[in-house]
OpenMM code with the backbone's topology and positions (N, CA, C; nanometers):
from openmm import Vec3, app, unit

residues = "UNK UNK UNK UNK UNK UNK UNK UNK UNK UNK UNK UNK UNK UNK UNK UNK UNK UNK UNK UNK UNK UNK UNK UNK UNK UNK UNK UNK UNK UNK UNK UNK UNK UNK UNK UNK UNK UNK UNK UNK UNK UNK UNK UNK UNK UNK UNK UNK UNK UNK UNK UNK UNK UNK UNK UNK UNK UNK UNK UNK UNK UNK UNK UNK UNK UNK UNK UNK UNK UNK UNK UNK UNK UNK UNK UNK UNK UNK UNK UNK UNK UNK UNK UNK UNK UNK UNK UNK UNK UNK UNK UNK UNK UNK UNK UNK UNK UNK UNK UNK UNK UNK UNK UNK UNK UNK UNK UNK UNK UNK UNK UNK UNK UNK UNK UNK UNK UNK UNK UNK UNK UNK UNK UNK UNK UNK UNK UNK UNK UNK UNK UNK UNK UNK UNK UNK UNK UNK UNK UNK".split()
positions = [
    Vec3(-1.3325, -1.2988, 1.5101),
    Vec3(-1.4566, -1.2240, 1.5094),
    Vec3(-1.4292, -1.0853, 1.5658),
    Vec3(-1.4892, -0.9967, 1.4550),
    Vec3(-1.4269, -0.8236, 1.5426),
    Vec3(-1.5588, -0.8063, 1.6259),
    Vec3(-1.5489, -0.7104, 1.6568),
    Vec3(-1.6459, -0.6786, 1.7801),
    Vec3(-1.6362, -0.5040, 1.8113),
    Vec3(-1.8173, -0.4747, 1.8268),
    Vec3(-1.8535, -0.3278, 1.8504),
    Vec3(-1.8367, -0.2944, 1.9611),
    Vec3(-1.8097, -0.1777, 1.9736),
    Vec3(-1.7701, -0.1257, 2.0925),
    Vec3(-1.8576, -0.0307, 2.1766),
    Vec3(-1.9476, -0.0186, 2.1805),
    Vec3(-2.0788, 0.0911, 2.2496),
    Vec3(-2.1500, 0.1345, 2.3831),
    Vec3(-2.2342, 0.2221, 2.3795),
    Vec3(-2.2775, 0.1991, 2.5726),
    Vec3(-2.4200, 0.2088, 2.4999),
    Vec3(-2.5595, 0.1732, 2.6044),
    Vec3(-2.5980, 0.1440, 2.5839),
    Vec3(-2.7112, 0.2923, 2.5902),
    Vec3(-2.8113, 0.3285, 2.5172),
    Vec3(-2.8548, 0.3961, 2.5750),
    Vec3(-2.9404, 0.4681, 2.7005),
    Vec3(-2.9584, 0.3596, 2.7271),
    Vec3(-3.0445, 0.3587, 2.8866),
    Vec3(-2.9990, 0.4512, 2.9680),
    Vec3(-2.8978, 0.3275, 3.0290),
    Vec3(-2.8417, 0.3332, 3.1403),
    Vec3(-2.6861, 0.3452, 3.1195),
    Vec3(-2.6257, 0.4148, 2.9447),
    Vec3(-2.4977, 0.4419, 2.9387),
    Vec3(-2.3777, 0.3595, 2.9807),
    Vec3(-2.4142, 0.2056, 2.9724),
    Vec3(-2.3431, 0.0958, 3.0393),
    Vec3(-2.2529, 0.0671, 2.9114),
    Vec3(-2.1111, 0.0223, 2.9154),
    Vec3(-2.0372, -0.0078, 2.7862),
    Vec3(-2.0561, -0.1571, 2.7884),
    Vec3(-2.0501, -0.1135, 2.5964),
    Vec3(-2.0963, -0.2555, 2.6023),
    Vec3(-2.0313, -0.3141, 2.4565),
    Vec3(-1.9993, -0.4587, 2.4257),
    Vec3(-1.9558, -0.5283, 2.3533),
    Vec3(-2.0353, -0.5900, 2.2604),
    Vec3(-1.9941, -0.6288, 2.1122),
    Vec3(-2.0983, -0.7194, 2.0605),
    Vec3(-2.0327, -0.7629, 1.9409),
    Vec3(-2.0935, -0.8843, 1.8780),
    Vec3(-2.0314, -0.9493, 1.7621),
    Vec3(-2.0327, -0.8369, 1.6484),
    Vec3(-2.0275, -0.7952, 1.5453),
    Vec3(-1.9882, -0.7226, 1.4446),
    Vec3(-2.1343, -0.7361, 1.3303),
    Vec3(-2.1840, -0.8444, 1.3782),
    Vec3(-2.2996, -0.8607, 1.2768),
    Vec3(-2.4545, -0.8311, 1.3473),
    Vec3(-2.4005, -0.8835, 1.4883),
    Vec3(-2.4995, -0.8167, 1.5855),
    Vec3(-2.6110, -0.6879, 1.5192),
    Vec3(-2.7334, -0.7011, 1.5408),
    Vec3(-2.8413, -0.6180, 1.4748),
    Vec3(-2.9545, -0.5737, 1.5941),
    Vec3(-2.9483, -0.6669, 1.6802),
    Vec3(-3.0444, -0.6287, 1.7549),
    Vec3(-2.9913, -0.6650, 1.8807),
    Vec3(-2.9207, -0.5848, 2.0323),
    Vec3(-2.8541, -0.5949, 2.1027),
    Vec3(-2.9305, -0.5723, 2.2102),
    Vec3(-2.9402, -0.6365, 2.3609),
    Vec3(-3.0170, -0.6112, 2.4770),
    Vec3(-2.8585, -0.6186, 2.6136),
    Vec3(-2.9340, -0.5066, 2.6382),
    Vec3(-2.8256, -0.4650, 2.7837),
    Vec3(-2.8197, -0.5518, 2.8517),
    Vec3(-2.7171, -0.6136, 2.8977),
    Vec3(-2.7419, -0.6685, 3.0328),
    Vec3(-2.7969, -0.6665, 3.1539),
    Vec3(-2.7516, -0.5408, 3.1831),
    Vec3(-2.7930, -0.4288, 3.3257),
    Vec3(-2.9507, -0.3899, 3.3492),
    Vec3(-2.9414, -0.3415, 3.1930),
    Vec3(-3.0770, -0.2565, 3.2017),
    Vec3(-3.2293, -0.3497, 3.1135),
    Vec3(-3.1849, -0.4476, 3.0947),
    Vec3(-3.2012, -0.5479, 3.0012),
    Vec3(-3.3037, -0.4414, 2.8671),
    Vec3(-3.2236, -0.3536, 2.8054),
    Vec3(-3.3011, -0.2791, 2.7690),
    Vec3(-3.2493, -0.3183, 2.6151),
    Vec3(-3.3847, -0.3555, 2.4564),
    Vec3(-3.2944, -0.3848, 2.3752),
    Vec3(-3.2929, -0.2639, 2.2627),
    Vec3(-3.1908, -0.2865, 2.1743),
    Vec3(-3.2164, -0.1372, 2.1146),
    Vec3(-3.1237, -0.2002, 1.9471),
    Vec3(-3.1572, -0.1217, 1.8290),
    Vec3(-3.0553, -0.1689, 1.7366),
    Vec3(-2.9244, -0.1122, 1.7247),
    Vec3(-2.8881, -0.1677, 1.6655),
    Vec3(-2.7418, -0.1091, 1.6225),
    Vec3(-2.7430, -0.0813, 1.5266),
    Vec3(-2.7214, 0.0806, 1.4503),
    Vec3(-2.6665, 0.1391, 1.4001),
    Vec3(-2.5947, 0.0916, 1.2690),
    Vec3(-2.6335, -0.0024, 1.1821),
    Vec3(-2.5617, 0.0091, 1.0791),
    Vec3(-2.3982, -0.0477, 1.1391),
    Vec3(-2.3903, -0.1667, 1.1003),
    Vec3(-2.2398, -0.2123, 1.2158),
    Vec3(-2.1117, -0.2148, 1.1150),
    Vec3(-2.1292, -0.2508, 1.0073),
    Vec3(-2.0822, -0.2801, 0.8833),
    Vec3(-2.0046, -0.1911, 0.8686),
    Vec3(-2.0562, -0.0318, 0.8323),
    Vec3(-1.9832, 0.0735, 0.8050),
    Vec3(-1.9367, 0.1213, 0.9184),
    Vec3(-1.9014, 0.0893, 0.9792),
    Vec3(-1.7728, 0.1218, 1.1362),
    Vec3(-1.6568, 0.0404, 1.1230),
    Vec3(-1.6761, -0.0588, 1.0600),
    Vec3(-1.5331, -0.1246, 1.0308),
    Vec3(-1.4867, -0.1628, 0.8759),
    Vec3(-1.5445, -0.0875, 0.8078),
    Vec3(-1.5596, -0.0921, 0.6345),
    Vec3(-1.3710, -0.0404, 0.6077),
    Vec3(-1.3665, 0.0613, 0.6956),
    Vec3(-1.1786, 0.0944, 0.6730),
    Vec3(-1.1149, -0.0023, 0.7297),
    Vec3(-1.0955, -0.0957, 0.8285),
    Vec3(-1.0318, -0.2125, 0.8892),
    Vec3(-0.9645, -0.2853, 0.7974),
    Vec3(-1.1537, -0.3317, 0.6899),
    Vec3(-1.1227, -0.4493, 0.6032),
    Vec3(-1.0176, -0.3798, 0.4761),
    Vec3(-1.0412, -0.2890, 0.4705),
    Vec3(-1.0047, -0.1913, 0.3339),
    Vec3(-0.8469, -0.1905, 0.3289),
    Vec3(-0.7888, -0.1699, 0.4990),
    Vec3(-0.6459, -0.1564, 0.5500),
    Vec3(-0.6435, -0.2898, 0.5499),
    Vec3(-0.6934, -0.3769, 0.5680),
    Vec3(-0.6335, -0.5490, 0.5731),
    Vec3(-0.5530, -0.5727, 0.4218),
    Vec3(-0.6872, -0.5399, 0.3547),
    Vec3(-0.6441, -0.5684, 0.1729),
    Vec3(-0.4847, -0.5239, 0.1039),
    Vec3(-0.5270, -0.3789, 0.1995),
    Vec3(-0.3767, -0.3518, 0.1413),
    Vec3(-0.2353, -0.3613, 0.2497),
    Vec3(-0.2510, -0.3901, 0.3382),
    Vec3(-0.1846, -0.4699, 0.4208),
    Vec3(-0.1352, -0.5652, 0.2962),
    Vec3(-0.1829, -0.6626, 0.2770),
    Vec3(-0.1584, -0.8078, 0.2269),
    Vec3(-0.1344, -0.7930, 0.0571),
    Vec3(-0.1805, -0.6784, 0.0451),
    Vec3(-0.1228, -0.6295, -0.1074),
    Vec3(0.0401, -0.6022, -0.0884),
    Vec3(0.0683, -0.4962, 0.0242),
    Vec3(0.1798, -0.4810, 0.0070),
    Vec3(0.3027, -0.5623, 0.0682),
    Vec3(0.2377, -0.6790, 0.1509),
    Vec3(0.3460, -0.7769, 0.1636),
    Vec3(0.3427, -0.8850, 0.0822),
    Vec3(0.2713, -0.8702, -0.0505),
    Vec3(0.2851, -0.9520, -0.1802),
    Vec3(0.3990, -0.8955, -0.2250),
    Vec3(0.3820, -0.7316, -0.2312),
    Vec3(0.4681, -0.6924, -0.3269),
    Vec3(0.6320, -0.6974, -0.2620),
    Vec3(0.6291, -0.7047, -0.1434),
    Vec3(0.8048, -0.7015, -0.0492),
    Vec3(0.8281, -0.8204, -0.0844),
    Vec3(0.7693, -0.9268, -0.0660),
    Vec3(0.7973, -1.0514, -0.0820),
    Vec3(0.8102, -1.0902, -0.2490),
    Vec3(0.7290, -1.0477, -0.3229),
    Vec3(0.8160, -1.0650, -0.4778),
    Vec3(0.9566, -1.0338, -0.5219),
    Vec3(0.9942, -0.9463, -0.4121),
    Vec3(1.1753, -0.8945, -0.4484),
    Vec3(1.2252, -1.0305, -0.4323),
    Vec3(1.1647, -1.1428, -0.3285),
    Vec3(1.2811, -1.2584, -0.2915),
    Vec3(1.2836, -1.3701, -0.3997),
    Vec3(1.1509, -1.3521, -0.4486),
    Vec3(1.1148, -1.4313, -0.5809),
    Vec3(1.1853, -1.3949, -0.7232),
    Vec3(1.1700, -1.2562, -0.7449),
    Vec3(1.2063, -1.1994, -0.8326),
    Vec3(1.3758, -1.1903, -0.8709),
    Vec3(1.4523, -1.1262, -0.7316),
    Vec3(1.5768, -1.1129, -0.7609),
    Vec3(1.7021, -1.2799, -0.7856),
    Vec3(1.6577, -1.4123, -0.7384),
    Vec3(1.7059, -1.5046, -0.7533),
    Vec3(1.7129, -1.4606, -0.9468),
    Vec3(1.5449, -1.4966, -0.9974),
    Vec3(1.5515, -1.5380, -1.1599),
    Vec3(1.5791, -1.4538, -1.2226),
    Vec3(1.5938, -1.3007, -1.1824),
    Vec3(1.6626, -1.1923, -1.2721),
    Vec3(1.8028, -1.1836, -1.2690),
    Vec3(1.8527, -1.2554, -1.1991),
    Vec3(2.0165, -1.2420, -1.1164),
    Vec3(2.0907, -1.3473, -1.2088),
    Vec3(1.9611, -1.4820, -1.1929),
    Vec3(2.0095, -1.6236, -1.3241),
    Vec3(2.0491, -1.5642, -1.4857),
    Vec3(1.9389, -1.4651, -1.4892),
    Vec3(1.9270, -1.4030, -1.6271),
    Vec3(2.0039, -1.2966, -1.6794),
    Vec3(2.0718, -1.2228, -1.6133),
    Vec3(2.1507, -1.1238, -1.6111),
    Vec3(2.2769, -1.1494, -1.5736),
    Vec3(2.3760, -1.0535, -1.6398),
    Vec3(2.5076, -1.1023, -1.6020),
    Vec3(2.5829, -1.0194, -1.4832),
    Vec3(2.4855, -0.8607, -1.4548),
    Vec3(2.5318, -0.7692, -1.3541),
    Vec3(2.4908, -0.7966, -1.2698),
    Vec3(2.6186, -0.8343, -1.1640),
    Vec3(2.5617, -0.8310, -1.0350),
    Vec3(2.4968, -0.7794, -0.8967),
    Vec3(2.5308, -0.6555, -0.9336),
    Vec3(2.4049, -0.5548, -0.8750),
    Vec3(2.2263, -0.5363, -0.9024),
    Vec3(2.2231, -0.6978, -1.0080),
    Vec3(2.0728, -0.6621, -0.9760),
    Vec3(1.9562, -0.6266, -0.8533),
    Vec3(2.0633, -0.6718, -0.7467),
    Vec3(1.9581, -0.6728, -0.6654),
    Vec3(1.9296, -0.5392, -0.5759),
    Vec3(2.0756, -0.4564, -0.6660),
    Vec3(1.9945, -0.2891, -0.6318),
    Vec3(1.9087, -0.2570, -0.7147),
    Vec3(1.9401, -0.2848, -0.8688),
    Vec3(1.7857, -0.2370, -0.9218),
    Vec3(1.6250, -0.2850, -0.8919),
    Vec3(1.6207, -0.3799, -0.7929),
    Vec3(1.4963, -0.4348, -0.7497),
    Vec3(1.4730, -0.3867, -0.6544),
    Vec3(1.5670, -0.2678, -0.5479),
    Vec3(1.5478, -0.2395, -0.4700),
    Vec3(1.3915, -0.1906, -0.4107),
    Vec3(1.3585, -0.1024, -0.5020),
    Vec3(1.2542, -0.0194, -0.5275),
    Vec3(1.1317, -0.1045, -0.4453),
    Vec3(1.1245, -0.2381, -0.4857),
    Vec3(0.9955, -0.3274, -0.5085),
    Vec3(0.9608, -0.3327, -0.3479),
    Vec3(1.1131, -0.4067, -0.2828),
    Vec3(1.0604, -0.4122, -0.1423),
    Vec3(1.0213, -0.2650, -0.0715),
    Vec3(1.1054, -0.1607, -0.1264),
    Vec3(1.0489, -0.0469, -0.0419),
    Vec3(0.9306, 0.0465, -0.0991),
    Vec3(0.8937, -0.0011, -0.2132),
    Vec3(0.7131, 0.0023, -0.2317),
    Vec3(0.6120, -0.0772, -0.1325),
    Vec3(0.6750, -0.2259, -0.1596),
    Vec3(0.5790, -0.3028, -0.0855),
    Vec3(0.5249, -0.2570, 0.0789),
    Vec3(0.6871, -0.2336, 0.1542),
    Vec3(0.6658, -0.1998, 0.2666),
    Vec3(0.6022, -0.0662, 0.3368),
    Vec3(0.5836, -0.0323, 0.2220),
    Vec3(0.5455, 0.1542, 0.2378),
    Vec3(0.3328, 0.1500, 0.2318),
    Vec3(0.3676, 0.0294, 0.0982),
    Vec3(0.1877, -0.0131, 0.1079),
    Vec3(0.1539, -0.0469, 0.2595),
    Vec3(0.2326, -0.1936, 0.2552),
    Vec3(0.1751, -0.2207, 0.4185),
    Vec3(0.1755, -0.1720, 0.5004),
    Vec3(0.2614, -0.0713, 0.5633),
    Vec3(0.2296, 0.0154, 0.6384),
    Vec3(0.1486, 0.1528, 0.6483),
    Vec3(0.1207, 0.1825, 0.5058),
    Vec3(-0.0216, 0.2335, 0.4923),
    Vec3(-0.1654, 0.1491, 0.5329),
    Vec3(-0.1485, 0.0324, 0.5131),
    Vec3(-0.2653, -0.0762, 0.5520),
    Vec3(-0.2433, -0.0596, 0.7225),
    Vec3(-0.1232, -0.1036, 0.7415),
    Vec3(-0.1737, -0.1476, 0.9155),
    Vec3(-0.2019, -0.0140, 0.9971),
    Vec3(-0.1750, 0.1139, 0.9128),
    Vec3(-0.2152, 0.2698, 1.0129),
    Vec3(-0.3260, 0.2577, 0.9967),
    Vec3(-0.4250, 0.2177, 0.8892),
    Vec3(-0.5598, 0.2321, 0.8350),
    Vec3(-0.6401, 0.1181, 0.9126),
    Vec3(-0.5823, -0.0064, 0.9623),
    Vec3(-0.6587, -0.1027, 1.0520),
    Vec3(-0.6506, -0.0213, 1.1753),
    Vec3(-0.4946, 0.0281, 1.2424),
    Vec3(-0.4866, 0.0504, 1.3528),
    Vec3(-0.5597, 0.1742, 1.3760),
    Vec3(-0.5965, 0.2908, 1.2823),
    Vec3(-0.6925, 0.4154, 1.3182),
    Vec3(-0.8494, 0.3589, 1.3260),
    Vec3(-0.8869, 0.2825, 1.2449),
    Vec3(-1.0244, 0.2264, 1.2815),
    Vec3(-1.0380, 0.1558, 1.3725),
    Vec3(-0.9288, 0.0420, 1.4151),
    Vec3(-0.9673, -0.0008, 1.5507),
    Vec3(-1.0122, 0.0828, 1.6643),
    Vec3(-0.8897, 0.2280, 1.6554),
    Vec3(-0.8733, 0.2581, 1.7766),
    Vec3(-0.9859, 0.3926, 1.7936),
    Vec3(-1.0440, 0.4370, 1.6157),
    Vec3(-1.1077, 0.5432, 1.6503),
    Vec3(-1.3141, 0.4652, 1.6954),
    Vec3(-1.2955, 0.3057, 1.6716),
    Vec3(-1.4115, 0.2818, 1.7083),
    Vec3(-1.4061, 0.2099, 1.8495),
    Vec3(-1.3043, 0.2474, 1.9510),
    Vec3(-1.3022, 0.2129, 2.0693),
    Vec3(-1.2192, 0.0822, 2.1303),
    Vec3(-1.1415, 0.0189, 2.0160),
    Vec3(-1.1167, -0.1023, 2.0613),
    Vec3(-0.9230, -0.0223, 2.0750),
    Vec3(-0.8970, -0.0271, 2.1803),
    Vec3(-0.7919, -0.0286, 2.1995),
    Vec3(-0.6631, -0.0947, 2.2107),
    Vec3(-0.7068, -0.2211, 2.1445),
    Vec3(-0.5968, -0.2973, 2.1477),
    Vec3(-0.5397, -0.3445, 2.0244),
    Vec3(-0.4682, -0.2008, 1.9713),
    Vec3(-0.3672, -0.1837, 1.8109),
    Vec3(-0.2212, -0.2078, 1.8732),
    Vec3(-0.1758, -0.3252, 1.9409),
    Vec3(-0.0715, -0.3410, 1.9664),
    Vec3(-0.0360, -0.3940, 1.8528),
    Vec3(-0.0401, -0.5027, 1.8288),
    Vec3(0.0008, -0.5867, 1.7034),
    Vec3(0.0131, -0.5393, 1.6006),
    Vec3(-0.0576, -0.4463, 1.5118),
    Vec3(-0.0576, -0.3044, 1.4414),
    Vec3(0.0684, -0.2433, 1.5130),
    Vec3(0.0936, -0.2134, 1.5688),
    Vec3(0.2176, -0.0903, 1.6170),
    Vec3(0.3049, -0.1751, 1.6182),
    Vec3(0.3144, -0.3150, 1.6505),
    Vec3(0.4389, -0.3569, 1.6609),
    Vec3(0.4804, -0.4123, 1.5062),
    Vec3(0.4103, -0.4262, 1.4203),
    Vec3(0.4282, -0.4645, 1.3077),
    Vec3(0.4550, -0.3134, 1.2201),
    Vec3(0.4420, -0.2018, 1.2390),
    Vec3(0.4410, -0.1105, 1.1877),
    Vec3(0.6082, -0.0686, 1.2203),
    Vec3(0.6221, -0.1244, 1.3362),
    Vec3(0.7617, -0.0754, 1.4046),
    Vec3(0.8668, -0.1480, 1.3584),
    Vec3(0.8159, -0.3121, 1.2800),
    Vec3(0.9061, -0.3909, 1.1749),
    Vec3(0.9301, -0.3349, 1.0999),
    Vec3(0.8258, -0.3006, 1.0393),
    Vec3(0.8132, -0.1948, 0.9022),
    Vec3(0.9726, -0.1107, 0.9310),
    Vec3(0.8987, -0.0103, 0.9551),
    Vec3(0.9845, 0.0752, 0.9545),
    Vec3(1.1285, 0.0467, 0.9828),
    Vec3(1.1885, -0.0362, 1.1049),
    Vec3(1.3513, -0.0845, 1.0839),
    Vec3(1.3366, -0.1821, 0.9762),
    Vec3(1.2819, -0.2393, 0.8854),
    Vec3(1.3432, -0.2789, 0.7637),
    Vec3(1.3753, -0.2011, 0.6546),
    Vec3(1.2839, -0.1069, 0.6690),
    Vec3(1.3099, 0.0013, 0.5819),
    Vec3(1.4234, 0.0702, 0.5639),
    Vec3(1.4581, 0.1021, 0.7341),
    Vec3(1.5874, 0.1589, 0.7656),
    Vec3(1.6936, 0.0920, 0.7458),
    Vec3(1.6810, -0.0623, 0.7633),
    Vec3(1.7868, -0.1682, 0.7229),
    Vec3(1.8165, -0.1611, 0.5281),
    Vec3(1.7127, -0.1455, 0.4870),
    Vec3(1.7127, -0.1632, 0.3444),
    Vec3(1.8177, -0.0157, 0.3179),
    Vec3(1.7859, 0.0979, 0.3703),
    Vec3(1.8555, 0.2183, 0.2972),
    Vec3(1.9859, 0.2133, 0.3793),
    Vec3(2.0315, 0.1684, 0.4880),
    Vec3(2.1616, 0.1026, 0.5342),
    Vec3(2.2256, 0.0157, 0.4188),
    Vec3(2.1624, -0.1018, 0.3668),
    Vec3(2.1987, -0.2103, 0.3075),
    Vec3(2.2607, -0.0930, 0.1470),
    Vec3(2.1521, 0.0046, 0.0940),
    Vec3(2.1815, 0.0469, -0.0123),
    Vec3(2.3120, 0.1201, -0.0286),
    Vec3(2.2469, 0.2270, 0.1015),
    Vec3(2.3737, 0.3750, 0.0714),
    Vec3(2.5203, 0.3283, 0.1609),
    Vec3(2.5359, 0.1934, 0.2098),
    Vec3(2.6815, 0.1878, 0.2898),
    Vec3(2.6575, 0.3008, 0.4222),
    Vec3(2.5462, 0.3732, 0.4613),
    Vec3(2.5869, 0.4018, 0.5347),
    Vec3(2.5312, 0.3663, 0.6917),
    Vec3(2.6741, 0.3061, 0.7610),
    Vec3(2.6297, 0.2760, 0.9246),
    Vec3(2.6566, 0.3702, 1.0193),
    Vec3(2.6453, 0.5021, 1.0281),
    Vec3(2.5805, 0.5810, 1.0865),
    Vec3(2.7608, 0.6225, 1.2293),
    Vec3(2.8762, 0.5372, 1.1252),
    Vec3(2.9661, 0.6373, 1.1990),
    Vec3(3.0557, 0.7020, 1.1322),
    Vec3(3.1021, 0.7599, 1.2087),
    Vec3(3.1238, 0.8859, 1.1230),
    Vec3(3.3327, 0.8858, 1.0716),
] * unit.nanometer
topology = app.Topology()
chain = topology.addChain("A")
for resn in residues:
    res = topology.addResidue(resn, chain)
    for name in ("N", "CA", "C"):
        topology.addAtom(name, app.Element.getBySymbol(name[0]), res)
C-alpha cells in the first residue's frame, strides 16, 4: 500500500495516509480536511513500474532467445548479435526505476533506496555486458 505524504493545514503537522484516502482528520488538531486528488501524485510511480517490468521482459528474453537461435544457427557468435536486446532492456528499466524513484522522492517519501540500489545493478551489468563485448578489462 503506497502512502501520501502531507501536513495538515491547521496546525501544519506532517502527516501520512493510505493512497486512496479522501477524507483525512489530524490527529493533533483533530481537524478534517480532503485530499487533493491523491491519484494524480502517484500516476508517474505506476507509469515507471510498467516500464520497469517492460524492460526486464525485454533483458530477460536475450536468455530465452539466444539458447534457440544458437540451436538454429551455425555461427557461434550469435550471442553477440543479441547483444543489443539485453542492453535495450536494461536501459528501459532503468528509465522505469528513475521515474518511480523521482515520484517517490519528489512527493516526500524518501525512502528510494531499493530504486537506487537496483539502478546501481543496472548499471554494473551494463558495464559487465560492454566488458563481456569489447574484451576490454580496463588494463592497459
Amino acid at each position: 500500500m503506497d502512502f501520501i505524504y502531507g501536513a495538515c493545514p491547521e496546525c501544519e503537522t506532517n502527516l501520512r495516509s493510505p493512497q486512496d484516502a479522501i477524507l483525512i482528520r489530524c490527529p493533533t488538531c483533530k481537524n478534517k480536511f480532503q485530499v487533493s486528488n491523491p491519484i494524480n501524485r502517484t500516476q508517474l510511480y505506476f507509469i515507471g513500474k510498467r516500464i520497469f517490468f517492460i524492460g526486464l521482459l525485454i533483458f530477460l528474453s536475450y536468455f530465452v532467445l539466444t539458447p534457440i537461435v544458437s540451436n538454429a544457427v551455425s555461427d557461434r557468435l550469435v550471442f553477440l548479435y543479441l547483444m543489443p536486446i539485453p542492453l535495450l532492456g536494461s536501459i528501459v528499466a532503468l528509465l522505469g526505476l528513475t521515474l518511480m524513484a523521482y515520484d517517490k522522492f519528489s512527493n516526500g517519501d524518501r525512502m528510494v533506496v531499493r530504486e537506487l540500489v537496483v539502478i546501481g545493478l543496472i548499471l554494473v551489468s551494463i558495464v559487465g555486458f560492454y566488458q563481456t563485448v569489447s574484451g576490454f578489462n580496463g588494463i592497459v
